[in-house]
N, C-alpha and C positions, 0 to 999 in steps of 0.2 A: 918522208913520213916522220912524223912525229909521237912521241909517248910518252906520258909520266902515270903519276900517281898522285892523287892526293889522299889525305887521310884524317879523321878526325874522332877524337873520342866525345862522348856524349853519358848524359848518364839519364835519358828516354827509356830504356829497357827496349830488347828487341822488336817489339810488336809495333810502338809509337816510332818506332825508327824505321819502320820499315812503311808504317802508314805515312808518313813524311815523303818516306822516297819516293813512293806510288803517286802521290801530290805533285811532287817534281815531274817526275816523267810526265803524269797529264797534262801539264803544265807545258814540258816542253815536244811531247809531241802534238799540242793544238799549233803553237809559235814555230818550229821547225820540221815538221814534218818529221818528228822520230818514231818508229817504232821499238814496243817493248812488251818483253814478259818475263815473267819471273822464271829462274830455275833454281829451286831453291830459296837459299837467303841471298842469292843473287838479282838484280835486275839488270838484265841484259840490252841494250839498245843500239839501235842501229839508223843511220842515216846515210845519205849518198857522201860523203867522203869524211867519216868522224860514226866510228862504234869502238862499245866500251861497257862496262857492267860498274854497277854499284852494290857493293858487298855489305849487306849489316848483319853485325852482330850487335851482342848483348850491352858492348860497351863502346864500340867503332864502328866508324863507318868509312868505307875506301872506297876510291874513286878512280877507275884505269880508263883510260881512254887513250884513243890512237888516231890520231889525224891522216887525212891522206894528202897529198903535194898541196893543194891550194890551199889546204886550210892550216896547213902546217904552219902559213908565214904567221899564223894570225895564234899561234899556241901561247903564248905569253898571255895575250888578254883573254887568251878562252881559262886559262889555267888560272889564272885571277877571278877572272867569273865562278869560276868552279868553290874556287876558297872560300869567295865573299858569300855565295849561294851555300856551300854548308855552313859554316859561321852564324847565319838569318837560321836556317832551320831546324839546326841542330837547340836550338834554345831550351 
């Protein structure tokens, strides 16, 4: 099993940072069958072996995710994905 973090700051204000995330998630629960909801200033998602939440605040945004065995080998590029993916939206 696999875990990291990623993390990025931004300066959207919490609201656009969080309509961003909602984006994402739509986004990738049509392409991988994730689901998600918010608890909080959390967005919580979950798939068959890979959940994890994405936290926004005022001026960051964090990214925890935890892999389960198959997808673990693949955590490098998912984790690259993740970076380049907030980098684009954080803009």
């Amino acid at each position: 099993m696999a875990r990291f973090t990623v993390e990025r700051s931004h300066s959207l204000g919490r609201e656009a940072a969080r309509a961003k995330a909602e984006k994402l998630a739509a986004r990738l629960a049509s392409e991988y069958d994730v689901r998600y909801q918010w608890a909080g200033d959390a967005l919580e998602f979950k798939r068959s072996g890979a959940e994890g939440r994405i936290v926004v605040g005022d001026d960051r945004v964090r990214v925890e995710l935890s892999l389960g065995l198959l997808l673990s080998a693949m955590s490098g590029t998912i984790k690259r994905e993740i970076e380049k993916g907030l980098d684009e939206y954080l803009v």
